[in-house]
BATOR-748695 format. One record per residue: residue number from 1; residue in three letters; y, z, x of N, C-alpha, C in turn. Coordinates in nm, 4 decimals, always signed. Atoms other than C-alpha are relative to their C-alpha. Layout:
(NUM, "Ala", (Y, Z, X), (Y, Z, X), (Y, Z, X))
...
***
This chain:
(1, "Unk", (+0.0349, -0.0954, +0.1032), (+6.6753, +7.1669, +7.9181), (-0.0416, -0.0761, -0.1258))
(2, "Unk", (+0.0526, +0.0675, +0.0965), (+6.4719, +7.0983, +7.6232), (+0.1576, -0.0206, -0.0885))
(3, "Unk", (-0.0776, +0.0384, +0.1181), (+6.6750, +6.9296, +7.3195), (+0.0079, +0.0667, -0.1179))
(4, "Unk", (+0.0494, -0.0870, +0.1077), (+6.7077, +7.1547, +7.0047), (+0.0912, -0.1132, -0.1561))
(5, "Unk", (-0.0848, +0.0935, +0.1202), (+6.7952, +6.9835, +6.6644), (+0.0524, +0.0682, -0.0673))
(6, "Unk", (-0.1079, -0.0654, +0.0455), (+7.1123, +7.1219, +6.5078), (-0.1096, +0.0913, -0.0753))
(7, "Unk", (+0.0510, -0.1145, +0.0153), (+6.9082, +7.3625, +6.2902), (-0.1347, +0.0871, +0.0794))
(8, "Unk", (+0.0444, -0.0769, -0.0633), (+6.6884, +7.4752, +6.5190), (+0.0395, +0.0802, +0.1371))
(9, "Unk", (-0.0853, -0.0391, -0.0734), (+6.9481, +7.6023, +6.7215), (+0.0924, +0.0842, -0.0669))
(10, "Unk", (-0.1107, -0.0658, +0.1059), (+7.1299, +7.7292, +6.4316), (-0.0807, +0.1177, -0.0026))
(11, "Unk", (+0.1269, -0.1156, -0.0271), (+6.7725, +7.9503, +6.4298), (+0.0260, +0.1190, +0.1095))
(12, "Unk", (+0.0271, -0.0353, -0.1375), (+6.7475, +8.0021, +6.7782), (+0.1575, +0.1574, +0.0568))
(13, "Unk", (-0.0968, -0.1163, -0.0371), (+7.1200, +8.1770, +6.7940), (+0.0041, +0.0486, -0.1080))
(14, "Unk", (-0.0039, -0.1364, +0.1080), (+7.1246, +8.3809, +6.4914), (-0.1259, +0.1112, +0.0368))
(15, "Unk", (+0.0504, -0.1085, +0.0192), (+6.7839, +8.5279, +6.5767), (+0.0274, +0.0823, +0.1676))
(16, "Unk", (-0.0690, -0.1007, -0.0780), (+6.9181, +8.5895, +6.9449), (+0.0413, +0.1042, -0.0353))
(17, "Unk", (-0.1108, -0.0973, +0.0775), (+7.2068, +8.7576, +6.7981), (-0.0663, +0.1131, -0.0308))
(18, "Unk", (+0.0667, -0.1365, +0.0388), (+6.9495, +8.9899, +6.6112), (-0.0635, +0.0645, +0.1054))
(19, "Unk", (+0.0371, -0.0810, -0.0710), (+6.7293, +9.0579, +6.8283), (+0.0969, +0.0654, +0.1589))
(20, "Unk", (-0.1364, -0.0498, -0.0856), (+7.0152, +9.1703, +7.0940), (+0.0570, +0.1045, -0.0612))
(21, "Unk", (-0.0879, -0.0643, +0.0445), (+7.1445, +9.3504, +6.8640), (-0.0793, +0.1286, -0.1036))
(22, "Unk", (+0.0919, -0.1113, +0.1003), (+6.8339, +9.5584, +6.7038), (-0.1416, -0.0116, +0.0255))
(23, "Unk", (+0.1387, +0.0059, -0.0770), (+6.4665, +9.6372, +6.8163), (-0.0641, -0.1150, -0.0555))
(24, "Unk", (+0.0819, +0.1581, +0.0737), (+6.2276, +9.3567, +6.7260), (-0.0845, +0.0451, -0.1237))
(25, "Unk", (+0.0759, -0.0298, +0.1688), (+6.0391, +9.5312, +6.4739), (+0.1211, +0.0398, -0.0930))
(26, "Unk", (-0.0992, +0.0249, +0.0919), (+6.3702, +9.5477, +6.2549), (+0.0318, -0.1062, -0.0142))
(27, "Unk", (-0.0073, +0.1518, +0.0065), (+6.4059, +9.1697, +6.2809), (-0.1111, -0.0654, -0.1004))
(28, "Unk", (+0.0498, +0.0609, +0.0715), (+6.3315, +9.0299, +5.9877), (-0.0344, -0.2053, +0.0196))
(29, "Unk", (-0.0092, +0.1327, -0.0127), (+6.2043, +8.6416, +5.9782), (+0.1263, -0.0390, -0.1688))
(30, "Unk", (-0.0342, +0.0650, +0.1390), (+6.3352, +8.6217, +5.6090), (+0.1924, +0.0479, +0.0169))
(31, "Unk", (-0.1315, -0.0475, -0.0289), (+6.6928, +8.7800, +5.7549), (+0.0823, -0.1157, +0.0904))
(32, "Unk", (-0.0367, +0.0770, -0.1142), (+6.7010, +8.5504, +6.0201), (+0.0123, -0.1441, -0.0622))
(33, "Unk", (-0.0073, +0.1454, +0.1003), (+6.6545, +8.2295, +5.7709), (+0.1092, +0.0358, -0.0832))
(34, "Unk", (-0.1299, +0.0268, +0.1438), (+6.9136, +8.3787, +5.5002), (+0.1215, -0.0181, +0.1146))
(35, "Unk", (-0.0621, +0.0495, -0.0912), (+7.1445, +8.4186, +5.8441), (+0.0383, -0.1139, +0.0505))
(36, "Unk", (-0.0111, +0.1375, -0.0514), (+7.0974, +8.0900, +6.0009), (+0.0704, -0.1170, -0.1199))
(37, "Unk", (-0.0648, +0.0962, +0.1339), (+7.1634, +7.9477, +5.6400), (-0.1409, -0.1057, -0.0051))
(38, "Unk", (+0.1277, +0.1137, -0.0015), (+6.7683, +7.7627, +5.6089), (-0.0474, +0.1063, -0.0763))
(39, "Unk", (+0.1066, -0.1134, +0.1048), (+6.4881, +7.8962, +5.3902), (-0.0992, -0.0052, +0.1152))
(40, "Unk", (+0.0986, -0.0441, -0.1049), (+6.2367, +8.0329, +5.5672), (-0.1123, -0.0875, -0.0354))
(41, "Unk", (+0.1089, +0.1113, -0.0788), (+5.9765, +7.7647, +5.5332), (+0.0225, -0.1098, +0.1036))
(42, "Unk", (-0.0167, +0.1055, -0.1163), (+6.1854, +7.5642, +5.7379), (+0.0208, +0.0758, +0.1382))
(43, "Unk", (+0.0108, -0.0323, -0.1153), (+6.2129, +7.7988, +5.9764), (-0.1825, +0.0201, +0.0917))
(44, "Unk", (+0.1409, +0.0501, -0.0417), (+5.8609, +7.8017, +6.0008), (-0.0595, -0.0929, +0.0377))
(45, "Unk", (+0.0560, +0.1271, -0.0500), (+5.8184, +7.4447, +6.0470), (+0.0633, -0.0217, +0.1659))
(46, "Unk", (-0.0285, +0.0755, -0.1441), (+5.9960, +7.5033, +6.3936), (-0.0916, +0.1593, +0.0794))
(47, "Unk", (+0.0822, -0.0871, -0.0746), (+5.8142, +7.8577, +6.4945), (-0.0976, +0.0750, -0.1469))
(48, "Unk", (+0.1233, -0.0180, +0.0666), (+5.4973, +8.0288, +6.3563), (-0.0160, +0.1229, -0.0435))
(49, "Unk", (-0.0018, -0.1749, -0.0291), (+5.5513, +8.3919, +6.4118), (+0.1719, +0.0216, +0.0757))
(50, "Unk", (-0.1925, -0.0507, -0.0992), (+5.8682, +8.6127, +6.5054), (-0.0773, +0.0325, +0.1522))
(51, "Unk", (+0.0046, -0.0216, -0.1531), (+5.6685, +8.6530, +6.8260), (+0.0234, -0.1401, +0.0637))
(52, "Unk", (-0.0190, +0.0808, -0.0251), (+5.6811, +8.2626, +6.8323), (+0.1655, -0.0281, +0.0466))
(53, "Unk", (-0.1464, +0.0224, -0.0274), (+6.0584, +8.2826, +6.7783), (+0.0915, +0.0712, +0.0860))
(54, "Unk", (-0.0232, -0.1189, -0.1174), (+6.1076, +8.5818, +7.0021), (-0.0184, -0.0794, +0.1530))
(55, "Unk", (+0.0275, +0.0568, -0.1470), (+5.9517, +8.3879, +7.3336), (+0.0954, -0.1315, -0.0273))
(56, "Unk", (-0.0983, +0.1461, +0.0229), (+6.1623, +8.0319, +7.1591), (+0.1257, +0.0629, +0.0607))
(57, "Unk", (-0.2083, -0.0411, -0.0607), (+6.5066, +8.2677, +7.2558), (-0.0606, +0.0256, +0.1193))
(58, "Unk", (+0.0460, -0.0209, -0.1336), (+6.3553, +8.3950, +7.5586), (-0.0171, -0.1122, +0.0973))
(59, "Unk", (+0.0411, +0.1494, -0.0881), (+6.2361, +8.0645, +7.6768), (+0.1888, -0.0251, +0.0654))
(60, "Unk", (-0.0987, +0.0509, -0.0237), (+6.5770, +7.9165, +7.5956), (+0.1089, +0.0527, +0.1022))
(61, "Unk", (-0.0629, -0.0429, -0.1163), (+6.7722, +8.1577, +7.7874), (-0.0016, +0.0343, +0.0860))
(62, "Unk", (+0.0677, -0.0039, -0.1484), (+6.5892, +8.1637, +8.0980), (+0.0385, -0.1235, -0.0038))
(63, "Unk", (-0.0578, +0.1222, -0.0256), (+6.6487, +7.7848, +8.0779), (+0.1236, +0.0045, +0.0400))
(64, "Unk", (-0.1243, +0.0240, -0.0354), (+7.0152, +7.8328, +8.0443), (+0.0467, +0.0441, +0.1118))
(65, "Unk", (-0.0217, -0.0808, -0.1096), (+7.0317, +8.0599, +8.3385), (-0.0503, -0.0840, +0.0988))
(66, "Unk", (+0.0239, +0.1287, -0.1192), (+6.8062, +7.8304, +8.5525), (+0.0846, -0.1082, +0.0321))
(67, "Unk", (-0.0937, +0.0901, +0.0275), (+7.0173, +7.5560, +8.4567), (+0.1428, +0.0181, +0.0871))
(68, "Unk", (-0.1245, -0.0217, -0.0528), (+7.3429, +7.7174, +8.5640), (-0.0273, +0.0132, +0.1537))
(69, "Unk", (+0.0250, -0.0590, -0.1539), (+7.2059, +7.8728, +8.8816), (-0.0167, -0.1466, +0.1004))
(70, "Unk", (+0.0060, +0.1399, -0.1154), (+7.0621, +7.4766, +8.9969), (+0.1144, -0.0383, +0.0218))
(71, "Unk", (-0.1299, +0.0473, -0.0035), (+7.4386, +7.3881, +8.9685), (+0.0949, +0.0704, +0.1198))
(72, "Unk", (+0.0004, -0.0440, -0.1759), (+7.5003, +7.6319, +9.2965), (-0.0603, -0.1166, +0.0966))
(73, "Unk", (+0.0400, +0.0171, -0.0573), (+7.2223, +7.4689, +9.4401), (+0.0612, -0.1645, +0.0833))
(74, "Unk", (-0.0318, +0.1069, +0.0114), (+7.4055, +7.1168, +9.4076), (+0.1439, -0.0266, +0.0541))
(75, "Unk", (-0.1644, +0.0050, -0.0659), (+7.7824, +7.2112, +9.5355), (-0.0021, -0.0139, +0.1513))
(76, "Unk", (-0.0179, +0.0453, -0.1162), (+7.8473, +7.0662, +9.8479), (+0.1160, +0.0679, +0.1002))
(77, "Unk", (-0.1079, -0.0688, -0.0580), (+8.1681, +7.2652, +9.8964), (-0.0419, +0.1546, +0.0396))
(78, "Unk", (+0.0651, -0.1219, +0.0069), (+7.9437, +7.5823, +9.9003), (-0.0671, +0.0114, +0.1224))
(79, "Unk", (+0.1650, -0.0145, -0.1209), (+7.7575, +7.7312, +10.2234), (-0.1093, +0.0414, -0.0574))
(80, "Unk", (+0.1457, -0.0101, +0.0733), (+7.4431, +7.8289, +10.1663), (-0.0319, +0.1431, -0.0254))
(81, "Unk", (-0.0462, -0.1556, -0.0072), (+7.5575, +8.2267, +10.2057), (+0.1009, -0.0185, -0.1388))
(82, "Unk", (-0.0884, +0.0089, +0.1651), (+7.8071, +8.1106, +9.9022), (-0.0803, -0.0090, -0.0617))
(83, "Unk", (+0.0891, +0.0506, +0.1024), (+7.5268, +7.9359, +9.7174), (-0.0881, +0.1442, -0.0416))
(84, "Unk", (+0.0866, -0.1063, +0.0581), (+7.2963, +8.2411, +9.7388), (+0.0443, +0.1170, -0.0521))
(85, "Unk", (-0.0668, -0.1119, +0.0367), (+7.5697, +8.5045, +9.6829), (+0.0231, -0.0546, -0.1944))
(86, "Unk", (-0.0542, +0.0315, +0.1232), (+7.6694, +8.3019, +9.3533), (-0.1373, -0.0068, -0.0587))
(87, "Unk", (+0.1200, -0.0093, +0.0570), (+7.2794, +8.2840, +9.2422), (+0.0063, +0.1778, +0.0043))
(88, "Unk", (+0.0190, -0.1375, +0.0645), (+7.2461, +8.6445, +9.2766), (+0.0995, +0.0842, -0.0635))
(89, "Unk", (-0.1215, -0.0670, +0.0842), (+7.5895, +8.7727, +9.1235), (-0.0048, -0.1008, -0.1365))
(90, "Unk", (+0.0108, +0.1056, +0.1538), (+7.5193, +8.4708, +8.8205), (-0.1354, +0.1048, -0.0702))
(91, "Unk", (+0.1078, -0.0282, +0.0869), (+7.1188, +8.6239, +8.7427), (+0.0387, +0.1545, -0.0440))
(92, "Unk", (-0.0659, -0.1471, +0.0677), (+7.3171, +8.9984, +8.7469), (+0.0099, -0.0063, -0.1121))
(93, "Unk", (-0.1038, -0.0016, +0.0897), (+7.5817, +8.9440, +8.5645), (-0.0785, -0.0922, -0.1611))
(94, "Unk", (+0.0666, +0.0361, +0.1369), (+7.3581, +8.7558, +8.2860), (-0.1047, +0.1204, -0.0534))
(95, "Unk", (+0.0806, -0.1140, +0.0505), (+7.0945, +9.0734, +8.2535), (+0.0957, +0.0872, -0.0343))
(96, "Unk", (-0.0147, -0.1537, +0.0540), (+7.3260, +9.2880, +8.2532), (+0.0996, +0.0114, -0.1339))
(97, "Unk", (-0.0589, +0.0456, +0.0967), (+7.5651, +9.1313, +8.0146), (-0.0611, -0.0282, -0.2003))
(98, "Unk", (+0.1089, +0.0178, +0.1206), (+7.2673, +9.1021, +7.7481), (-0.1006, +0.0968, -0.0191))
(99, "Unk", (+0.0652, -0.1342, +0.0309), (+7.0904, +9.3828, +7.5832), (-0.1551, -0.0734, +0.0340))
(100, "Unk", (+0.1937, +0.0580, -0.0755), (+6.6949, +9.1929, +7.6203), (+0.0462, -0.0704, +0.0968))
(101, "Unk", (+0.0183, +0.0908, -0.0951), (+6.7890, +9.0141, +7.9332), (-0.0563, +0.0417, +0.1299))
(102, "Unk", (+0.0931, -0.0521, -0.0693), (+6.6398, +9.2447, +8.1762), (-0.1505, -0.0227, -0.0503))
(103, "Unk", (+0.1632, +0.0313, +0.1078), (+6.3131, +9.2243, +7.9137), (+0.0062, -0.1578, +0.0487))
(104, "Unk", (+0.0194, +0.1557, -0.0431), (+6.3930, +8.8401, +7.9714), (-0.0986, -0.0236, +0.1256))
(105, "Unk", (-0.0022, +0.0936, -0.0709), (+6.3679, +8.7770, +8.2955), (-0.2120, +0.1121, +0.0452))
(106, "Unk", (+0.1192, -0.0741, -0.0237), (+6.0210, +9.0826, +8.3412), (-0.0964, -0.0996, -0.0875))
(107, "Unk", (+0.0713, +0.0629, +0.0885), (+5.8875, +8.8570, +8.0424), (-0.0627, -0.1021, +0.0560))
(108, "Unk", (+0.0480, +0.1532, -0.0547), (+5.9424, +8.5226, +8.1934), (-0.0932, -0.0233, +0.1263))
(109, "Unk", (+0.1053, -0.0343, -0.1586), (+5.7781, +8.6459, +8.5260), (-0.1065, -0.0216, +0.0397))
(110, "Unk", (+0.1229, -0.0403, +0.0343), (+5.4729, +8.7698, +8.4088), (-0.0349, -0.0713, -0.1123))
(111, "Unk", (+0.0815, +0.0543, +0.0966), (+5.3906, +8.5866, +8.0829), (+0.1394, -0.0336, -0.0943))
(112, "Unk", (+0.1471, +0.0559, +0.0179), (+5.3314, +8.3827, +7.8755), (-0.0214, -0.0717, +0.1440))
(113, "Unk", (+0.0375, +0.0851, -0.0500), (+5.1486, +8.1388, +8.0691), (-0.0478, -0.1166, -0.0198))
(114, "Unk", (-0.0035, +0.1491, +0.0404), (+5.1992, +7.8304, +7.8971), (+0.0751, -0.0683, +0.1241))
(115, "Unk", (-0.0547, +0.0596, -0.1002), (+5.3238, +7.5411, +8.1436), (+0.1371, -0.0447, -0.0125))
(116, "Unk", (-0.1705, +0.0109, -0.0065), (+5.6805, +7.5102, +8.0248), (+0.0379, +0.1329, +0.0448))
(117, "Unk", (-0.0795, -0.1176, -0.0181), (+5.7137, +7.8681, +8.0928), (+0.0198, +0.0060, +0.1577))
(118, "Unk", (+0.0176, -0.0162, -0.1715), (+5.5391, +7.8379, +8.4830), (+0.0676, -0.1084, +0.0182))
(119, "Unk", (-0.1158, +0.0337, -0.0356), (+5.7784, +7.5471, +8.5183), (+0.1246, +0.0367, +0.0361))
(120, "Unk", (-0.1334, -0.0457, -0.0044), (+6.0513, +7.6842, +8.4340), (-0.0121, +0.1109, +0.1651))
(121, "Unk", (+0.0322, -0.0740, -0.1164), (+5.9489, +7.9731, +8.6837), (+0.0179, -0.0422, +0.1347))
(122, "Unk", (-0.0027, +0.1093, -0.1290), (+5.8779, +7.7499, +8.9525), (+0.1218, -0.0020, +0.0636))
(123, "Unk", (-0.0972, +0.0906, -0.0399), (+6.1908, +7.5643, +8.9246), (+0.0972, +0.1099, +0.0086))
(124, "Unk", (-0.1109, -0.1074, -0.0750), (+6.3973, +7.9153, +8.9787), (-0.0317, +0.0827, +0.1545))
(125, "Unk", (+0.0277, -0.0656, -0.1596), (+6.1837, +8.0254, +9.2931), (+0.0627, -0.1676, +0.0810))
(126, "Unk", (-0.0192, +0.0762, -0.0975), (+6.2138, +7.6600, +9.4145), (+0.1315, -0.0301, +0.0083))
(127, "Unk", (-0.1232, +0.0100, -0.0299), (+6.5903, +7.6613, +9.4057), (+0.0811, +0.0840, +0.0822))
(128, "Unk", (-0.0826, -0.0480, -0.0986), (+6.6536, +7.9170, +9.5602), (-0.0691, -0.0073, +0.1333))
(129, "Unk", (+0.0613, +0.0887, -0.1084), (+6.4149, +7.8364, +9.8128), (+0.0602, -0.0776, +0.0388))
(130, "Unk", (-0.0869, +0.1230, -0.0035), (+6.6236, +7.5382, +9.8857), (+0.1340, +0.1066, +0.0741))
(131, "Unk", (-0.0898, -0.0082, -0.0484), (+6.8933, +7.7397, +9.9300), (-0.0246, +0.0863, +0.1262))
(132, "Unk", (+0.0589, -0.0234, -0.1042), (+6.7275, +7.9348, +10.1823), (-0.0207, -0.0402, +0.1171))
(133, "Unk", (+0.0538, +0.0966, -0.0363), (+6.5626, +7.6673, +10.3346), (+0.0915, -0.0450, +0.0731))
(134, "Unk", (-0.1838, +0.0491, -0.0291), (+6.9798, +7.5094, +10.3772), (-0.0205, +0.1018, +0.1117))
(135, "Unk", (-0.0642, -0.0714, -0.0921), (+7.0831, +7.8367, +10.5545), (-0.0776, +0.0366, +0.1172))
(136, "Unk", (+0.0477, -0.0027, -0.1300), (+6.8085, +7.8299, +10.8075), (+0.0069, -0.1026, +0.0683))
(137, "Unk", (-0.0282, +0.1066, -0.0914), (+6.8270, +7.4854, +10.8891), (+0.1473, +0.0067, +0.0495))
(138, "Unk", (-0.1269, -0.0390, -0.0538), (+7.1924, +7.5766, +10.9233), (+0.0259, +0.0543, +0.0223))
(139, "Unk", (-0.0249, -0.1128, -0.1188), (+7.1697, +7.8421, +11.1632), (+0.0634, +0.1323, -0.1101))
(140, "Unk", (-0.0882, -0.1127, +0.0500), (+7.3192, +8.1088, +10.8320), (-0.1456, +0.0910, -0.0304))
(141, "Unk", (+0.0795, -0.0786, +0.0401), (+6.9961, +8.2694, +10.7754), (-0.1346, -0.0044, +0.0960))
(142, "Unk", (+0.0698, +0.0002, -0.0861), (+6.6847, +8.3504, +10.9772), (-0.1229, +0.0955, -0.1529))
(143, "Unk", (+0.0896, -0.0639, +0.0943), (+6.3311, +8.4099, +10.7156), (-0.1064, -0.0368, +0.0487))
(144, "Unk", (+0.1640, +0.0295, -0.0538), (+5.9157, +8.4040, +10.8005), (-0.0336, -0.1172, -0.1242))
(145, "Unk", (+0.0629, +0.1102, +0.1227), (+5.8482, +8.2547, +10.4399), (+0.1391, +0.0471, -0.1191))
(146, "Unk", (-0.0797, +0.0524, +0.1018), (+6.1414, +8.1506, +10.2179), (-0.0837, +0.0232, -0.1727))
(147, "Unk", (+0.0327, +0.0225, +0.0954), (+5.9440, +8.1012, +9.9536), (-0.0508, +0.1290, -0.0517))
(148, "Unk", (-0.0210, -0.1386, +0.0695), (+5.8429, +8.4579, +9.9033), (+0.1361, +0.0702, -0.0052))
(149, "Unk", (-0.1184, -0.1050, +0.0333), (+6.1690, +8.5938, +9.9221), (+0.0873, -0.1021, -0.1087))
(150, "Unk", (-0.0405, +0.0864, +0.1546), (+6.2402, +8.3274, +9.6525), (-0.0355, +0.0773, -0.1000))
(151, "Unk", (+0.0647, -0.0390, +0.0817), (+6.0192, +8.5145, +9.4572), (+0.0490, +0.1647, -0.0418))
(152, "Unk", (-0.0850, -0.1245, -0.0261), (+6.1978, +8.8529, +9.5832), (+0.0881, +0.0595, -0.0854))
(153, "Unk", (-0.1761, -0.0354, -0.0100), (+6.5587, +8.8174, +9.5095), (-0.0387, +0.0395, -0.1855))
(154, "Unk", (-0.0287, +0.0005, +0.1599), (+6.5002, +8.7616, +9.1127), (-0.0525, +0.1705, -0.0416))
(155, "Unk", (+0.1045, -0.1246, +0.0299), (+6.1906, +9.0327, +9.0925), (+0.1442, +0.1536, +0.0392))
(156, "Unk", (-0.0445, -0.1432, -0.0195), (+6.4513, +9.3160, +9.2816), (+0.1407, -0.0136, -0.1048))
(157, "Unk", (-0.0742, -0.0274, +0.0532), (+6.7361, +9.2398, +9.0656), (-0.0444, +0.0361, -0.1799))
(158, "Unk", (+0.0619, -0.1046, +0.1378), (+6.5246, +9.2795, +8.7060), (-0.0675, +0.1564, +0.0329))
(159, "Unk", (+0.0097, -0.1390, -0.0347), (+6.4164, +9.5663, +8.8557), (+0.0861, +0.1361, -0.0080))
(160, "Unk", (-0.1410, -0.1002, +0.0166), (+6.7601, +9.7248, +8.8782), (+0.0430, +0.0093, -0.1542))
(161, "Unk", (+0.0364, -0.0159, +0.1179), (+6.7991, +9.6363, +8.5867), (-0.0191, +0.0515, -0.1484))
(162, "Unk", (+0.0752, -0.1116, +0.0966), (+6.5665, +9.7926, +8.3877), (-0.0049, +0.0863, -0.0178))
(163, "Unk", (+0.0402, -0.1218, +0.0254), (+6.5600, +10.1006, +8.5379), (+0.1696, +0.0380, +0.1088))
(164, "Unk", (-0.1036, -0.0342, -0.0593), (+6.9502, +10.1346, +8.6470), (+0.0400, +0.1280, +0.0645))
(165, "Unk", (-0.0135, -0.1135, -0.0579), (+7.0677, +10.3980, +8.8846), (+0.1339, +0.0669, -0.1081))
(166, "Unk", (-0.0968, -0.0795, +0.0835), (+7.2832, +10.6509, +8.7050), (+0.1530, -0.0411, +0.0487))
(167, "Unk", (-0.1244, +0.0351, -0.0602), (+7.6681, +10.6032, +8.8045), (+0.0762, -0.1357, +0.0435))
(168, "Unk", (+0.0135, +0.1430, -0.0769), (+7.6298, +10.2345, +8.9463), (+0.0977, -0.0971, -0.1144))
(169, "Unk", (-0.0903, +0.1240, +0.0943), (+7.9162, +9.9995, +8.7845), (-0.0684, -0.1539, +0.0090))
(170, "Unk", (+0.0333, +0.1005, +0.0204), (+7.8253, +9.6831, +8.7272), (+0.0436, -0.1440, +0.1086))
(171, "Unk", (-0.0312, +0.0147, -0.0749), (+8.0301, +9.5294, +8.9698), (-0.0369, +0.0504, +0.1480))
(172, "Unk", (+0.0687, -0.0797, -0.1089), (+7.8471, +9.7426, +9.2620), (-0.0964, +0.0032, +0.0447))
(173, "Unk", (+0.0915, +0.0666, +0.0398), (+7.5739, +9.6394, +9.1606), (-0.0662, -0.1192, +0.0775))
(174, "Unk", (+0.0109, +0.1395, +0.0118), (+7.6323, +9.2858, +9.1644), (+0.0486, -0.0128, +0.2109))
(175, "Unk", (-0.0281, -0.0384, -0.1015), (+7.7922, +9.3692, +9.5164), (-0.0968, +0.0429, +0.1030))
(176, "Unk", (+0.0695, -0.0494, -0.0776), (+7.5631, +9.5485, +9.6940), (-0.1470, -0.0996, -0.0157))
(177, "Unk", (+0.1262, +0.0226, -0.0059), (+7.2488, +9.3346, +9.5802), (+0.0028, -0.1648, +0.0745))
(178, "Unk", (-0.0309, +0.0934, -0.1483), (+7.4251, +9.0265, +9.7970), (-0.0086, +0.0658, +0.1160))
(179, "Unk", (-0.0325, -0.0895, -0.1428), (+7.4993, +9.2660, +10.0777), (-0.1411, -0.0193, +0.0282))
(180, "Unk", (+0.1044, -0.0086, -0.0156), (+7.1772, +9.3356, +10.0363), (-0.1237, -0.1059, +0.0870))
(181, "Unk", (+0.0944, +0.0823, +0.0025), (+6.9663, +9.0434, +10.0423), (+0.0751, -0.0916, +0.1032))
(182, "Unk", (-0.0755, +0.0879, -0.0841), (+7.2415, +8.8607, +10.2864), (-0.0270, +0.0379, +0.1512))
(183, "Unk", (+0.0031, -0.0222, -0.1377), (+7.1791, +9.1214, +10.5546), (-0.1684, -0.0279, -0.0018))
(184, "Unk", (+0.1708, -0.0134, -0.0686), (+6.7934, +9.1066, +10.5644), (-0.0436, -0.1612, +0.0235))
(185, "Unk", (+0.0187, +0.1259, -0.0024), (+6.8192, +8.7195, +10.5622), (+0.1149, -0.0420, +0.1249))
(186, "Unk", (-0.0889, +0.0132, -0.1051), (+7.1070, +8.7514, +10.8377), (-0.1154, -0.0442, +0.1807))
(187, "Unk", (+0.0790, +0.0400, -0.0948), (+7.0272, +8.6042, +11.1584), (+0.0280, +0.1191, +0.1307))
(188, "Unk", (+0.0037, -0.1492, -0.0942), (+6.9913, +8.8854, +11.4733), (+0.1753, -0.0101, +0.0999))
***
């Protein structure tokens, strides 16, 4: 994950904070500098626009989430039915835990299309790919192309999401969208 220098991190989570916590057109830049404790030309010298600093939190916490999720991909004590159950109960439990994190992950999907963003992208289809990849070579999963249902798992859980079923706990959720994706990747 990129490096942030103590105040631009001091930025980065205060204007989280706001925007999480209030539409984006109430997000002031000059709120978000008296917050952070900087004057707002220095916050300018690290973004350009609040849409600049809007995709800077966005970025970052798609990173942190990628980040955590490769750390499944890397446990050795894990099958590969653990690994993928703990990737899809981790990208839940982070949307649903965060007021824009459904918006996150629809954002990061589809746009921008700068090349840190399609990296980043990448490097969350190709992990779980991988873990995929594991449970067929190890007889736990049976798939035609891995690599689209890499592309799958993330897409159907912002989906839920966004547009949540009425009644559905959060836990049930997170439950059923392993079940889910465990039996159609189950071998016959």
């Amino acid at each position: 994950m990129k490096n942030y220098s103590e105040k631009e991190a001091r930025i980065l989570d205060t204007a989280a904070d706001m925007f999480a916590s209030q539409p984006f057109h109430k997000v002031l830049l000059s709120d978000v500098a008296r917050v952070a404790n900087v004057g707002k030309g220095t916050l300018y010298l690290y973004f350009k626009s609040k849409d600049d600093l809007y995709f800077a939190v966005l970025f970052r916490g798609f990173s942190i989430l990628v980040d955590r999720l490769s750390e499944y991909t890397e446990r050795e004590d894990l099958t590969p039915t653990e690994k993928l159950r703990e990737i899809i109960r981790e990208m839940a439990v982070f949307m649903i835990n965060r007021v824009s994190s459904a918006q996150l992950l629809g954002k990061v999907m589809h746009y921008p299309q700068s090349g840190e963003w399609q990296d980043k992208r990448v490097e969350l289809w190709t992990l779980i790919q991988s873990v995929v990849e594991s449970g067929i070579a190890q007889g736990e999963f049976k798939d035609s192309c891995p690599r689209l249902t890499s592309q799958y798992i993330p897409s159907m859980i912002r989906a839920v999401c966004l547009f949540p079923p009425e009644g559905i706990d959060h836990e049930t959720f997170c439950r059923h969208a392993c079940e889910f994706v465990l039996k159609a990747l189950a071998r016959d």
